[in-house]
Short mmCIF file of the C-alpha atoms (twelve columns), coordinates in Angstrom:
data_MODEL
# 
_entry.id   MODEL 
# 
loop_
_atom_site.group_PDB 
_atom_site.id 
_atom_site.type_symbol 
_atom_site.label_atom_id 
_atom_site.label_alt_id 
_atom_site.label_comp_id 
_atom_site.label_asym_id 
_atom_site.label_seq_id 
_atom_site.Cartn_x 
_atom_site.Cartn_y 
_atom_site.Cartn_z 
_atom_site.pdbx_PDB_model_num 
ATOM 1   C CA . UNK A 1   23.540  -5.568  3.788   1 
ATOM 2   C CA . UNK A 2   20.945  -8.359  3.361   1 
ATOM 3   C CA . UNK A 3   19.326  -6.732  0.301   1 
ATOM 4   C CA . UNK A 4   22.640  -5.896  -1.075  1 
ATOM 5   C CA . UNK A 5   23.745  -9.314  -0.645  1 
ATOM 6   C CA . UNK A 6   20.604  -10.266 -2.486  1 
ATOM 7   C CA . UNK A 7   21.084  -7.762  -5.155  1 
ATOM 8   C CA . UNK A 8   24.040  -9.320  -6.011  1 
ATOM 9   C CA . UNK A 9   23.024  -12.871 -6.796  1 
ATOM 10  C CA . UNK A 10  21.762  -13.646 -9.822  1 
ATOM 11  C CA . UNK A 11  19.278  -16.324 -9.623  1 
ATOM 12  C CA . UNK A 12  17.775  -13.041 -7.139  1 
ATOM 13  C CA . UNK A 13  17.975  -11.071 -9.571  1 
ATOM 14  C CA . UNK A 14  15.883  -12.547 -12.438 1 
ATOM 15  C CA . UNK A 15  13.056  -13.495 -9.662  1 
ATOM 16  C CA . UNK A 16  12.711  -9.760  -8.908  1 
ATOM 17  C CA . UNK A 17  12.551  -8.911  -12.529 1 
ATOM 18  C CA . UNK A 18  9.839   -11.414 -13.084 1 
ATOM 19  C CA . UNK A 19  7.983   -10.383 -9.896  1 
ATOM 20  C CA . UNK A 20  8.598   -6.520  -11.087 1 
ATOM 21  C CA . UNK A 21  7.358   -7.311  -14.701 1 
ATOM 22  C CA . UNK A 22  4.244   -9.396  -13.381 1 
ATOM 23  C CA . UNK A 23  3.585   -5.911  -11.002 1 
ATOM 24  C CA . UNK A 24  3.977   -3.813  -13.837 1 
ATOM 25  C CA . UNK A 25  1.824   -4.848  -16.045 1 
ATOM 26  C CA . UNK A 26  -0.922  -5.327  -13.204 1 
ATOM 27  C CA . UNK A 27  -0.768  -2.004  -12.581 1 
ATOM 28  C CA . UNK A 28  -0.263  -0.738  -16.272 1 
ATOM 29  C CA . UNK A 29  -3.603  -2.594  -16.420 1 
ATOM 30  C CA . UNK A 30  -5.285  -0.642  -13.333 1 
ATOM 31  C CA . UNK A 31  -4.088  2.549   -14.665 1 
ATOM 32  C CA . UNK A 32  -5.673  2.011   -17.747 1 
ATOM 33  C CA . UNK A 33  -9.271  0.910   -16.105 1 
ATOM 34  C CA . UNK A 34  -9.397  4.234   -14.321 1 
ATOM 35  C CA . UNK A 35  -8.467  6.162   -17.435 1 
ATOM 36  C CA . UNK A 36  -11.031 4.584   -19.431 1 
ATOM 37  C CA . UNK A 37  -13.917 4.812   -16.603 1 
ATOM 38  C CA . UNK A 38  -13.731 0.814   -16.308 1 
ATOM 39  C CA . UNK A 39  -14.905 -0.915  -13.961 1 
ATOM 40  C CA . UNK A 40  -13.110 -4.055  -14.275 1 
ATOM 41  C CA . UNK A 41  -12.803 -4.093  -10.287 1 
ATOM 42  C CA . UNK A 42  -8.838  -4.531  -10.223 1 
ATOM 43  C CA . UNK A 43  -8.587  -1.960  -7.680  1 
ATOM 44  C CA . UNK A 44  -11.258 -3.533  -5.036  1 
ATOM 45  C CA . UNK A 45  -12.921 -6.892  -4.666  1 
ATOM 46  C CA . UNK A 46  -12.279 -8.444  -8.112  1 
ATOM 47  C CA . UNK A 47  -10.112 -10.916 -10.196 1 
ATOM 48  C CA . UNK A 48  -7.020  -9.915  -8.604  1 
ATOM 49  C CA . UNK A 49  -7.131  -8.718  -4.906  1 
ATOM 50  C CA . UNK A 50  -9.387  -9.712  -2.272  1 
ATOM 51  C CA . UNK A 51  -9.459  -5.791  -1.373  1 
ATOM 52  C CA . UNK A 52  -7.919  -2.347  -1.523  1 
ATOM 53  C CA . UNK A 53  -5.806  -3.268  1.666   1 
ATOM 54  C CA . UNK A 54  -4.230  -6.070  0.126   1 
ATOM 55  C CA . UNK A 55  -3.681  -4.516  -3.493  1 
ATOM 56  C CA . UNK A 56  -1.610  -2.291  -0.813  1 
ATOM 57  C CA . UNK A 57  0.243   -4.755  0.610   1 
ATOM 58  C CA . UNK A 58  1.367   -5.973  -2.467  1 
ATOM 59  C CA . UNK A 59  2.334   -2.545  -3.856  1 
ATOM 60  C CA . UNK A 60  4.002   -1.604  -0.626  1 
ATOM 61  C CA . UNK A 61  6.583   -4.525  -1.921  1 
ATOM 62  C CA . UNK A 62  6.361   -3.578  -5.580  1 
ATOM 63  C CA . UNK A 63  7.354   0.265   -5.501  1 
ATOM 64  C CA . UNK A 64  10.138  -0.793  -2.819  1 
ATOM 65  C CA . UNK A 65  11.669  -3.259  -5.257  1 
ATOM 66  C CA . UNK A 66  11.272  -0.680  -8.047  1 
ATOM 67  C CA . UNK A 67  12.512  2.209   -6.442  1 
ATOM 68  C CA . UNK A 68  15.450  -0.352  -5.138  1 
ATOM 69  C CA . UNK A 69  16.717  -1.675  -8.363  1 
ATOM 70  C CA . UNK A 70  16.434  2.044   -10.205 1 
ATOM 71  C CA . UNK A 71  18.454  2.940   -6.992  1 
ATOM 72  C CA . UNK A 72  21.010  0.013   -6.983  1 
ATOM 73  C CA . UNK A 73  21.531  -0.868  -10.927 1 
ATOM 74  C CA . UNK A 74  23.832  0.362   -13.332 1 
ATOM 75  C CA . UNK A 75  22.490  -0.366  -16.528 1 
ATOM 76  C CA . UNK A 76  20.623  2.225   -18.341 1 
ATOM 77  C CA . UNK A 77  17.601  -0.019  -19.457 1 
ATOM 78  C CA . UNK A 78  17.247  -1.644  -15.957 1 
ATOM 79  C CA . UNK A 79  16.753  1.882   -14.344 1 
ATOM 80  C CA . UNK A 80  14.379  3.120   -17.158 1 
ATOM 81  C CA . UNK A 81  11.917  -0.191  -16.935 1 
ATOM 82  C CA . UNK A 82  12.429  -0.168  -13.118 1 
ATOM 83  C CA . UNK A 83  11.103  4.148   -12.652 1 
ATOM 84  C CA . UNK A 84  8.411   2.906   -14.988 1 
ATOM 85  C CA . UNK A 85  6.956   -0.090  -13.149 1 
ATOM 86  C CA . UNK A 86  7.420   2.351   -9.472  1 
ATOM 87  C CA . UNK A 87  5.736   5.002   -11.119 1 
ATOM 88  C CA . UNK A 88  2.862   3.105   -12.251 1 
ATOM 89  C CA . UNK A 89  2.890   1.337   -8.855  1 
ATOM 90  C CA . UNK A 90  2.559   4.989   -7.373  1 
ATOM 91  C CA . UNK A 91  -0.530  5.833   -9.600  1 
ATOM 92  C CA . UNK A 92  -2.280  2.449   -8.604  1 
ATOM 93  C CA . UNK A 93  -2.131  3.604   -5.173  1 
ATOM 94  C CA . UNK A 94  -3.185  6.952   -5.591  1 
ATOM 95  C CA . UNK A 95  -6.057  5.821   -7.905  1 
ATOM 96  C CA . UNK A 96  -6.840  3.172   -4.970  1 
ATOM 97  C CA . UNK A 97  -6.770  6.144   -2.728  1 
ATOM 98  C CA . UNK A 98  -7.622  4.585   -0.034  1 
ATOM 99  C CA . UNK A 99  -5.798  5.303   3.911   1 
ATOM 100 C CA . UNK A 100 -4.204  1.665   3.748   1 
ATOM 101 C CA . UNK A 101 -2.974  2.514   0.185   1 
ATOM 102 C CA . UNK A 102 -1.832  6.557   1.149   1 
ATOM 103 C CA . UNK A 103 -0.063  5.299   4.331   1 
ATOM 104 C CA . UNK A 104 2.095   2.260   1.883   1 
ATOM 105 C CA . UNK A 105 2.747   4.829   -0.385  1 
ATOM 106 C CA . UNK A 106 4.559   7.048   1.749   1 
ATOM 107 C CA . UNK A 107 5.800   4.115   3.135   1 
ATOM 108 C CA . UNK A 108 7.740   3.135   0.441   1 
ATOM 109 C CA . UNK A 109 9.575   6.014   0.321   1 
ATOM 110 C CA . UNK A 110 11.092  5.306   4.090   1 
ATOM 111 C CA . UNK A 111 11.482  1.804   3.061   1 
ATOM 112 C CA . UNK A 112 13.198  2.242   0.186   1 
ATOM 113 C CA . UNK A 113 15.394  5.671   1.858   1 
ATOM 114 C CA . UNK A 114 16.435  3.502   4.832   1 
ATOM 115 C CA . UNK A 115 17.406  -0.096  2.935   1 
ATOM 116 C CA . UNK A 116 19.331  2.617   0.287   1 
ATOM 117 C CA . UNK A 117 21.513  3.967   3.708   1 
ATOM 118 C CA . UNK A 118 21.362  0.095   4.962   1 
ATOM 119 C CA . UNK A 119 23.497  -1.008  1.597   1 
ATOM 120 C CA . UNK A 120 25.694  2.187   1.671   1 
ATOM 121 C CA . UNK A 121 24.851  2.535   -2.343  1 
ATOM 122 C CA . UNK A 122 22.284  6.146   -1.719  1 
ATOM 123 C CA . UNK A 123 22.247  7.994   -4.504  1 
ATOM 124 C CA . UNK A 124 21.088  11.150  -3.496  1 
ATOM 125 C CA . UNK A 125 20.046  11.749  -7.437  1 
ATOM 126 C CA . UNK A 126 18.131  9.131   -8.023  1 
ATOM 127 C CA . UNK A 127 16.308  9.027   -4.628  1 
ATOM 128 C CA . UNK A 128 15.089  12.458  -5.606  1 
ATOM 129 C CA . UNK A 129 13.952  11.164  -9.135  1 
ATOM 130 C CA . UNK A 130 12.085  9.116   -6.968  1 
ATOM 131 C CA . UNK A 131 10.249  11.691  -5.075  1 
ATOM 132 C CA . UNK A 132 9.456   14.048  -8.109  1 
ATOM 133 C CA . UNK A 133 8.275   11.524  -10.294 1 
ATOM 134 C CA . UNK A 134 5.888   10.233  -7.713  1 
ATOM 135 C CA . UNK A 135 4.434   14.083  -7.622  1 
ATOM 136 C CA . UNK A 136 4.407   14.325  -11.270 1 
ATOM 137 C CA . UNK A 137 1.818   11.411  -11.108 1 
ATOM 138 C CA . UNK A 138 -0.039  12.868  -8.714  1 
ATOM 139 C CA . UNK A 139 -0.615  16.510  -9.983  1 
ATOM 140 C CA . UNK A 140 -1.316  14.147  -13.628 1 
ATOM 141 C CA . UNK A 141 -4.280  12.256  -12.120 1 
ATOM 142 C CA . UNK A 142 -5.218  15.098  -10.039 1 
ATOM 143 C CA . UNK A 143 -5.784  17.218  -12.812 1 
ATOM 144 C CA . UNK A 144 -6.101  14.865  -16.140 1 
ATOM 145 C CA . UNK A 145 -9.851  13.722  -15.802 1 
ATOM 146 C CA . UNK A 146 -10.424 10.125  -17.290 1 
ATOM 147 C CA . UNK A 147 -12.867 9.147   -19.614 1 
ATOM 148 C CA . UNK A 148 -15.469 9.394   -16.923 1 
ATOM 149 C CA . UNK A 149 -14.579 13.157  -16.540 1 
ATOM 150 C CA . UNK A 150 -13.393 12.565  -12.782 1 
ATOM 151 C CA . UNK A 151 -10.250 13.371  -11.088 1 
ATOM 152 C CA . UNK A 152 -8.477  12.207  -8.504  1 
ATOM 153 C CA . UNK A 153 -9.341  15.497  -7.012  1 
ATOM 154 C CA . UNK A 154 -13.267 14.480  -6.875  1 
ATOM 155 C CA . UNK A 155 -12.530 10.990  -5.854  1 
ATOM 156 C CA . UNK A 156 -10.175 12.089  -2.655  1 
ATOM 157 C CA . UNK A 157 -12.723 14.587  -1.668  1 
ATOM 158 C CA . UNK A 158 -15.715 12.140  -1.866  1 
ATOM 159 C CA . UNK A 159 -13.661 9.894   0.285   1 
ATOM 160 C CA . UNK A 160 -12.702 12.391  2.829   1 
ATOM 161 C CA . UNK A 161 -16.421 13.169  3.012   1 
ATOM 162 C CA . UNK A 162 -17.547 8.921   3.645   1 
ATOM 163 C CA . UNK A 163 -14.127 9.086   6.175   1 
ATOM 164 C CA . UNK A 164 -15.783 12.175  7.402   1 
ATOM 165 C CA . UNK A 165 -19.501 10.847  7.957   1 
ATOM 166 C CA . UNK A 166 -18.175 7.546   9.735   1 
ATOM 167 C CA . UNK A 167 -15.824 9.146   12.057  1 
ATOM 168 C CA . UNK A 168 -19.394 11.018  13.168  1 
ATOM 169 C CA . UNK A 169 -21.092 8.165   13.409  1 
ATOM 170 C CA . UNK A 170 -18.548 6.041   15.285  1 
ATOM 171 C CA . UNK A 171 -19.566 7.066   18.520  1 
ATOM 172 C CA . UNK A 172 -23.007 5.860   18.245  1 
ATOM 173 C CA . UNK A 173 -22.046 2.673   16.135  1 
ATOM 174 C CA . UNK A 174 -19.389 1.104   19.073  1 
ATOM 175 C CA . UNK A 175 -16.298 0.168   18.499  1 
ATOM 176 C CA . UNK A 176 -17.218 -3.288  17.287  1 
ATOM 177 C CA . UNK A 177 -18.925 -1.382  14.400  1 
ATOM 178 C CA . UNK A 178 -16.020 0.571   13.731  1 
ATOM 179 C CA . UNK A 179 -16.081 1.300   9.773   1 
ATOM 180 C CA . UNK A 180 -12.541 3.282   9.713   1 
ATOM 181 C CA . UNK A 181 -10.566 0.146   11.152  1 
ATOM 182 C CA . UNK A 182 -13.303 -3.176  10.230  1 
ATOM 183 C CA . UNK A 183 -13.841 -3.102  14.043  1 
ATOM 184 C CA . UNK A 184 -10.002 -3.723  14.864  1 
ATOM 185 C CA . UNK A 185 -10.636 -0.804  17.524  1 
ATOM 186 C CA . UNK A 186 -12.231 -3.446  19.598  1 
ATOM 187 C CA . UNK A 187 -9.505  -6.065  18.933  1 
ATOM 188 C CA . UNK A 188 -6.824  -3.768  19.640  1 
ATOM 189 C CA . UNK A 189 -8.316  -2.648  23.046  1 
ATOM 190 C CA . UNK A 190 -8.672  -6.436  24.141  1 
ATOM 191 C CA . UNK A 191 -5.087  -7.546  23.225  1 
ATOM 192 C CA . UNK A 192 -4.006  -4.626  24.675  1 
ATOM 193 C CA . UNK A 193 -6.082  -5.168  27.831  1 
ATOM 194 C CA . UNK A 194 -5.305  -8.722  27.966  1 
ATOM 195 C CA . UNK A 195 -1.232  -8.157  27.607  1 
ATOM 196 C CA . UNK A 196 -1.261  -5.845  30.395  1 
ATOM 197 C CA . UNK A 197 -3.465  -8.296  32.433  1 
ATOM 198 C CA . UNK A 198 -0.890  -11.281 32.079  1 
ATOM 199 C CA . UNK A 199 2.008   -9.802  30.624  1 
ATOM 200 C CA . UNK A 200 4.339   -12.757 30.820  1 
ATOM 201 C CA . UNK A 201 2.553   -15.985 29.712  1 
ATOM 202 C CA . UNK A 202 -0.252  -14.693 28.053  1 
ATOM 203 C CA . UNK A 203 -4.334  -15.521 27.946  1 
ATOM 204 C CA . UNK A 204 -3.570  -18.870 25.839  1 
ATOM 205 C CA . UNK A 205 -5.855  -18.901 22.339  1 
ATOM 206 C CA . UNK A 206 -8.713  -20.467 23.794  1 
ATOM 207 C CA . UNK A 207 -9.456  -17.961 26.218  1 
ATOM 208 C CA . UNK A 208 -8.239  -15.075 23.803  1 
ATOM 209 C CA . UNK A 209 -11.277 -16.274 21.731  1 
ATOM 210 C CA . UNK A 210 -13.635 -15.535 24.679  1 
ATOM 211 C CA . UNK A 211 -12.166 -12.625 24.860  1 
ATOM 212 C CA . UNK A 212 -12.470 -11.537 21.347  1 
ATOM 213 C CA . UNK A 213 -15.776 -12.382 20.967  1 
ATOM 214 C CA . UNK A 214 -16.883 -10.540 24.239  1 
ATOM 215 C CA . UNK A 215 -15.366 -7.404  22.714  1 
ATOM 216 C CA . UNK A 216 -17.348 -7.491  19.518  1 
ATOM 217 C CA . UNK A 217 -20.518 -8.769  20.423  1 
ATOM 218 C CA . UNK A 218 -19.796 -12.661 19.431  1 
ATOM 219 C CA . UNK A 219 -18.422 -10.998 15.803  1 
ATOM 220 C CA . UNK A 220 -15.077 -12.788 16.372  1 
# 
């Protein structure tokens, strides 16, 4: 009801457009570095996100809105722009291929299926259009090779294989070394530790810091 209600206002209406414009042509742009074997670092640590997991976050919110207004609007142009910026939000993430970026892509298809039964507007039709154009991008960079001759078939098997090589070596590296979650292994164990320990008022940030830093070796 909340989104509808903010569907329906207008002053909402042009923000999301800008935001949605501003998104597409960010990831028009990322698109077209992979393509061309660029390495202009859009994906990673560059001019535009800090890193991968937060060039998810952001397209977590991106192909929601998308997929929400292609969903939700009745005007023919508004749906065509909207299935354009989502789809090109769908291949940054799969080029990104990262787990952050996999698990907000599939993501934004609950997102966007629950908010669509929240608003009582699901189009079964377009939902689906949803779904099959995301796997028409996918099969395209799986099997188009960019100018670099790679696919996104090499790239998500050399990053099974580095996923693969530090889940073996996370045993012997601790979990303050863990390189699958940035050590949050450790921090996860110690809030959970600490909430079961005083469940009701808490350890208070001072001593949570003493904490934290006792679980990863003074990292934190």
């Amino acid at each position: 009801p909340a989104a509808l209600g903010l569907w329906e206002e207008k002053q909402a209406r042009r923000f999301l457009a800008v935001f949605l414009i501003a998104a597409g042509l960010v990831n028009a742009a990322i698109v077209a570095e992979y393509y061309a074997g660029a390495h202009w670092n859009l994906c990673h640590t560059g001019i535009v996100f800090y890193n991968s997991n937060h060039l998810a976050y952001y397209l977590l919110v991106e192909t929601v809105a998308a997929g929400l207004v292609f969903v939700l609007t009745d005007r023919k142009a508004q749906q065509w722009i909207a299935l354009a910026i989502y789809l090109c939000g769908v291949a940054s993430l799969l080029i990104a291929n990262t787990l952050g970026c996999l698990v907000a892509l599939v993501l934004s298809f609950v997102l966007t299926f629950i908010v669509l039964l929240l608003t009582k507007r699901f189009r079964a039709g377009r939902f689906l259009t949803l779904i099959l154009g995301a796997g028409a991008v996918f099969l395209a960079l799986y099997l188009v090779p960019n100018a670099a001759g790679r696919t996104l078939k090499s790239k998500v098997l050399a990053n099974l294989r580095v996923l693969d090589a530090s889940a073996a070596a996370l045993p012997n590296l601790g979990e303050a070394s863990d390189s699958l979650g940035s050590g949050r292994m450790a921090l996860w164990k110690c809030g959970f530790r600490s909430a079961l320990e005083k469940p009701l008022f808490g350890c208070g940030l001072a001593e949570m810091r003493v904490r934290l830093s006792q679980a990863t070796n003074g990292k934190v």
